[in-house]
C-alpha positions as CSV (number, residue, x, y, z in Angstrom):
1,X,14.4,109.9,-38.9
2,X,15.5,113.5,-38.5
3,X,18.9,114.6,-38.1
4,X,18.4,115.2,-34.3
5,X,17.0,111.4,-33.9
6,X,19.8,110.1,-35.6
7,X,22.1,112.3,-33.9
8,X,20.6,111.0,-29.7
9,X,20.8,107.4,-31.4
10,X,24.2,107.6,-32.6
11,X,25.6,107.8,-28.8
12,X,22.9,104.6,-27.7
13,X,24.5,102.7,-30.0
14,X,27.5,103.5,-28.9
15,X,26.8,102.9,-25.4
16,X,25.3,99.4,-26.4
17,X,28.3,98.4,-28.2
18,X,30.9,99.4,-25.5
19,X,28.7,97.4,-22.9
20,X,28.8,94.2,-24.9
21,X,32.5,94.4,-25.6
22,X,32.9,94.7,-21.4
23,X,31.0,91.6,-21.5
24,X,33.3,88.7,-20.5
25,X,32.9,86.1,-23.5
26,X,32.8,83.2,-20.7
27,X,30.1,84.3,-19.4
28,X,27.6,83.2,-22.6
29,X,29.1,80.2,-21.6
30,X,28.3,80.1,-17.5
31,X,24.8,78.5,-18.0
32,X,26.1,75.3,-20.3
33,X,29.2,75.1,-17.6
34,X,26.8,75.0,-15.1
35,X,25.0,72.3,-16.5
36,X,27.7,70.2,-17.3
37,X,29.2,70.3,-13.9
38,X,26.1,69.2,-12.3
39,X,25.4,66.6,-14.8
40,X,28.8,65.5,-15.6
41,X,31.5,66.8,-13.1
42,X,29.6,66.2,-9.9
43,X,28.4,62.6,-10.3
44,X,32.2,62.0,-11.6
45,X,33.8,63.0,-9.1
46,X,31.3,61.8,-6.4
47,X,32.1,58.5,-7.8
48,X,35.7,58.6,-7.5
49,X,35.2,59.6,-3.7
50,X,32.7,56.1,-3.4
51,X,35.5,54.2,-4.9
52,X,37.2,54.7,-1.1
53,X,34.0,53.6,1.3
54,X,31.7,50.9,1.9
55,X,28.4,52.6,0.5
56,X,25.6,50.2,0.0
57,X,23.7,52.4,-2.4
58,X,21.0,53.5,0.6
59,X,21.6,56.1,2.8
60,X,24.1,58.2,3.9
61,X,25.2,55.4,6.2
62,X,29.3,54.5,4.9
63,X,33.0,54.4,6.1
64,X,36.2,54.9,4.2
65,X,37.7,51.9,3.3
66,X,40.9,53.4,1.4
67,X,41.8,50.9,-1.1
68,X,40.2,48.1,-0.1
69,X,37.4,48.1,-3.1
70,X,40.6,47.7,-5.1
71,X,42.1,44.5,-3.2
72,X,38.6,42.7,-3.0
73,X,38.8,43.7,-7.2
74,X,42.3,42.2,-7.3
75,X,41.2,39.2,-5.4
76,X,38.0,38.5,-7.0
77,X,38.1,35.7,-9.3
78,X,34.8,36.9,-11.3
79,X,36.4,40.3,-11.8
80,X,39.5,39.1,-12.8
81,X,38.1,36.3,-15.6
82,X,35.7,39.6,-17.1
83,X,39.0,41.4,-17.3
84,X,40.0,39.0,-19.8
85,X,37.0,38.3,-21.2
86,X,36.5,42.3,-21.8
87,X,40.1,41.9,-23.7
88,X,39.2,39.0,-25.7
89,X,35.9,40.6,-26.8
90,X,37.3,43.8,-27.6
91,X,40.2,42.8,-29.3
92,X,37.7,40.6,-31.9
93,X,35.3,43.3,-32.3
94,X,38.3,45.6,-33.8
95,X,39.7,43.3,-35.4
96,X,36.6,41.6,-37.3
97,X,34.0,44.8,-37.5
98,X,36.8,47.0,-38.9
99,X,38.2,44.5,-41.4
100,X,34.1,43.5,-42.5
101,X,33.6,47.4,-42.4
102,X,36.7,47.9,-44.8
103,X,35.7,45.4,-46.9
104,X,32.0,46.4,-47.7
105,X,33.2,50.0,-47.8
106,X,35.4,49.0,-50.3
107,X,33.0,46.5,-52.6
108,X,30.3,49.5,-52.4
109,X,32.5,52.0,-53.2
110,X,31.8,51.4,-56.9
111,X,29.7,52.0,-59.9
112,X,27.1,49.4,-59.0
113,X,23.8,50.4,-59.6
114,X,22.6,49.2,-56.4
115,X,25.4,50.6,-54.0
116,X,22.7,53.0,-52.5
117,X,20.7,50.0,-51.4
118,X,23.4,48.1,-50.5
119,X,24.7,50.8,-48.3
120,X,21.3,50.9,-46.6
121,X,21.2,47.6,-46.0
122,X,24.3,47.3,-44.7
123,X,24.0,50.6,-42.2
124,X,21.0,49.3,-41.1
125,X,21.8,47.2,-37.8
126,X,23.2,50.1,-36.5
127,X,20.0,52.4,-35.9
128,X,18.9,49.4,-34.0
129,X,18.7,49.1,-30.3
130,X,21.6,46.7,-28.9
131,X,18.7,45.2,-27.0
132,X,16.9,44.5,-30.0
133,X,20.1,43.2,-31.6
134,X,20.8,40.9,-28.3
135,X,16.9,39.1,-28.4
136,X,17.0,38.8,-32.1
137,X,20.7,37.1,-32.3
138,X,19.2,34.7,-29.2
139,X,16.6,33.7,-31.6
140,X,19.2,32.7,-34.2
141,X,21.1,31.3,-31.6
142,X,18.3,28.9,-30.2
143,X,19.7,25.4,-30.7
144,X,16.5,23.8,-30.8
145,X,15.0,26.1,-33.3
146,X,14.8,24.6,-37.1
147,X,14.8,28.7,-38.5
148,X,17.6,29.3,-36.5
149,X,21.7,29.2,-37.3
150,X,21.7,25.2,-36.2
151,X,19.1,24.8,-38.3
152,X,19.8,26.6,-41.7
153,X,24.0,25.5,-41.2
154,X,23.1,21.6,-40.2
155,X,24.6,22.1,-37.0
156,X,24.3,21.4,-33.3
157,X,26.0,24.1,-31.6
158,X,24.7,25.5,-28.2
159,X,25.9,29.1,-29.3
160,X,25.1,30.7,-26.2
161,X,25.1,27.9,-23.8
162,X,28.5,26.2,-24.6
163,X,31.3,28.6,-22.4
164,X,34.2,27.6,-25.4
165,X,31.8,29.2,-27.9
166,X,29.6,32.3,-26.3
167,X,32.2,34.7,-26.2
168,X,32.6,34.8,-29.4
169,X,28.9,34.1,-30.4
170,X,28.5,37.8,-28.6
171,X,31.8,39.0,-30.9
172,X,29.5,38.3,-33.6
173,X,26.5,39.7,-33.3
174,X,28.4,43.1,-32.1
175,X,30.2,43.0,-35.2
176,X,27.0,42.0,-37.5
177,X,25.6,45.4,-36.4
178,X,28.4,47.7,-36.1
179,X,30.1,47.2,-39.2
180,X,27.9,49.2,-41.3
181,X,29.3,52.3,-38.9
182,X,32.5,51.1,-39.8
183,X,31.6,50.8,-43.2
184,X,30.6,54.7,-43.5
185,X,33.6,56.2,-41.6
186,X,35.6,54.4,-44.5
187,X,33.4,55.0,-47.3
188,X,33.8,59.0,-45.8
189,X,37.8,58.4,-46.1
190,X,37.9,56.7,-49.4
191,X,35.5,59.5,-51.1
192,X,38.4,61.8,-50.2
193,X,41.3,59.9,-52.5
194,X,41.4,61.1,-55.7
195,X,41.0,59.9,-58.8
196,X,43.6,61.4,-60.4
197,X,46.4,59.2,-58.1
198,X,44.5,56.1,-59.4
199,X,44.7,57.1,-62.9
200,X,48.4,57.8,-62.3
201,X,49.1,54.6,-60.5
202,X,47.0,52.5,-63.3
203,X,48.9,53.9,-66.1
204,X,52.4,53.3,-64.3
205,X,51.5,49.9,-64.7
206,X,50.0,49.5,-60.8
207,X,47.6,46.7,-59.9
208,X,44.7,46.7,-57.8
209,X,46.0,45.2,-54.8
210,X,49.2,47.6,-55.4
211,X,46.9,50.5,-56.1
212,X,45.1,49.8,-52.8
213,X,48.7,49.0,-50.7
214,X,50.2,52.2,-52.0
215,X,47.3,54.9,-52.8
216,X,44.4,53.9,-50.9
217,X,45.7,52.3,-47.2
218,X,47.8,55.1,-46.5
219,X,45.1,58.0,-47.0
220,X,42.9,55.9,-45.1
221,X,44.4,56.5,-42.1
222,X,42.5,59.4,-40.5
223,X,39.4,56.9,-41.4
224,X,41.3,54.0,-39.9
225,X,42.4,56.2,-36.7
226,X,38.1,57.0,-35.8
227,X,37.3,53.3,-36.1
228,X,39.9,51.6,-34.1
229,X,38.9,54.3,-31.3
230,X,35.4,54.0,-31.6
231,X,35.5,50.2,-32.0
232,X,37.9,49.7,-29.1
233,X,36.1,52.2,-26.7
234,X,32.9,50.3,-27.4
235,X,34.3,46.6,-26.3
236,X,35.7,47.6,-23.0
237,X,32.5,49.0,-22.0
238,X,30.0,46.3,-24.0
239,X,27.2,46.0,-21.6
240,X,24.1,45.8,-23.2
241,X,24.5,43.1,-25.9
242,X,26.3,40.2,-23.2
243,X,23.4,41.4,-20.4
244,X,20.8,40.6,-23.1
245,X,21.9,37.8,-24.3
246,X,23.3,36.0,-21.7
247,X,23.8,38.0,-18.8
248,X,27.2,37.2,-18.0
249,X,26.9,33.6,-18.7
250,X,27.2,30.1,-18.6
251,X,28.9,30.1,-15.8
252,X,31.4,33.1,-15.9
253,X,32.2,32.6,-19.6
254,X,31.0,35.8,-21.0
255,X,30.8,38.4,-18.0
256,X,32.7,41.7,-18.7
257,X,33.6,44.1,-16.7
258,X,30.3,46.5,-17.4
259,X,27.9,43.2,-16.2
260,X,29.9,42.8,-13.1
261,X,30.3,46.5,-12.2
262,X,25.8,46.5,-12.6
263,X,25.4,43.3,-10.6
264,X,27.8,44.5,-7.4
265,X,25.9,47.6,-7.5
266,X,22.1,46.5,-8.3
267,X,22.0,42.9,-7.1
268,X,24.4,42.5,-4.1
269,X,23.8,46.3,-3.1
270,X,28.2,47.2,-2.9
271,X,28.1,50.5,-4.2
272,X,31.2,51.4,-2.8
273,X,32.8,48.7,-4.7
274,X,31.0,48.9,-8.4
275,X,32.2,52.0,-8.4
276,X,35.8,51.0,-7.7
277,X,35.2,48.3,-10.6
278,X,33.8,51.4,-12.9
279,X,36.5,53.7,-11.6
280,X,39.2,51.1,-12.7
281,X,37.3,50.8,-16.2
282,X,37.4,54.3,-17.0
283,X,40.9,54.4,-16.2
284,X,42.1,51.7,-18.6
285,X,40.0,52.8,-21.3
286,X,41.2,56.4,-20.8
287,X,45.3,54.7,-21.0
288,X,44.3,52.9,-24.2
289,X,42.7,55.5,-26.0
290,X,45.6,57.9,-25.2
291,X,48.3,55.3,-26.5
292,X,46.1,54.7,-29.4
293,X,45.7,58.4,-30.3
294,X,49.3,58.9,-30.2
295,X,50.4,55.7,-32.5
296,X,47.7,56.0,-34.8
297,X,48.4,60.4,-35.0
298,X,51.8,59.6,-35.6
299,X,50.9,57.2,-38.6
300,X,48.6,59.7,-40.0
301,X,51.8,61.8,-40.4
302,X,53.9,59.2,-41.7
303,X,51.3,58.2,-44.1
């Protein structure tokens, strides 16, 4: 390049740079907003304004009904049982997949030879489809089958057909495949304590449940904080396993508040009010998740 090239390009550069720094930054952004607020924001928002009518799903044919979607919820006695079922169900899914998903993080967390296989096995479930999971556990389930759980245990339990025992029947299979996920968040949490506080704590004289109490639990608690939310988040919606399974049944005993929100809308045609049921959903899991973030923060500082 001679001097006079260089000289002309020197100024085009120039020019280039000052047009990119006159470049608002949000508008690199403009085509993803776009996209999310016709994907996300739009159908959100439309379904808060069907929360108020009487929409049958067809057409463009509804009235506003105000808040009667929410007094017909109130009211309804199927609505009202999923309510608790949903509790029930979500409060054993935390409870047991996080305390399963401790443990095995905990017993392959070790010098075993075999903790890459084990850790494998045991993350396994989760890659499959909850479908998959739902048909399968029904084949364990059968009561009349001599491979299945009655079979292998001696028993004669109607595990899906007996309303005292289906609920938690579906608590069990969600745990059997989501613990492995629990399991890795922890095993992520306890690769980050070090060594050197075990050493310390061992030669102060510190046992293993004392090393684990004192050391361990407490710099667990970022670890512990991710599962509770994911877990919890995941049994107030649970759809897919309890419409699989059992689809909301016998009876009543296992419908949630996901399998009632999909038949008002797809089998009885209320629109209107499955999204009332779905608007009332993602309002409660939206309260517990902010109360859980701000207990569970605040014991991450304590700890």
């Amino acid at each position: 390049m001679t001097p006079l090239t260089a000289f002309r390009a020197r100024p085009a550069r120039a020019a280039r740079r000052r047009s990119s720094a006159a470049t608002p930054p949000w508008l690199f952004a403009a085509p993803a907003l776009v996209v999310y607020a016709l994907v996300v924001l739009y159908p959100a928002i439309s379904g808060v304004v069907y929360a108020f009518t009487d929409w049958s799903g067809i057409g463009q044919d509804m009235s506003f009904v105000g808040l009667a979607n929410f007094r017909t919820l109130l009211g309804d006695e199927q609505a009202v049982g999923s309510i608790g079922n949903t509790l029930l169900l979500t409060l054993a899914i935390v409870a047991v997949q996080n305390g399963v998903g401790l443990l095995l993080a905990l017993g392959v967390n070790t010098k075993l030879k075999s903790r890459t296989l084990l850790r494998v096995i045991f993350f396994a479930p989760v890659v499959v489809s909850p479908v998959m999971v739902a048909f399968l556990w029904k084949y364990i389930f059968n009561p009349d089958s001599s491979s299945g759980l009655n079979g292998l245990l001696g028993l004669e339990v109607d595990w899906l057909g007996d309303p005292s025992v289906a609920l938690w029947s579906i608590a069990g299979m969600v745990v059997w495949q989501y613990a492995g996920y629990s399991m890795v968040i922890f095993l992520a949490g306890l690769e980050g304590v070090p060594k050197e506080l075990h050493e310390a704590a061992m030669i102060d004289g510190a046992g293993t449940w004392q090393r684990f109490r004192y050391v361990t639990w407490p710099l667990l608690a970022p670890a512990v904080t991710i599962n509770l939310m994911l877990s919890t988040i995941g049994g107030l919606k649970l759809f897919d396993q309890v419409f699989a399974a059992t689809n909301g049944g016998p009876g009543y005993a296992t419908e949630t508040l996901s399998t009632v929100l999909y038949k008002q809308a797809f089998v009885f045609g209320k629109f209107g009010y499955s999204t009332a049921i779905a608007l009332v959903l993602a309002l409660f899991v939206a309260a517990v998740s902010l109360v859980q973030v701000y207990y569970l923060r605040g014991r991450e500082v304590t700890a």
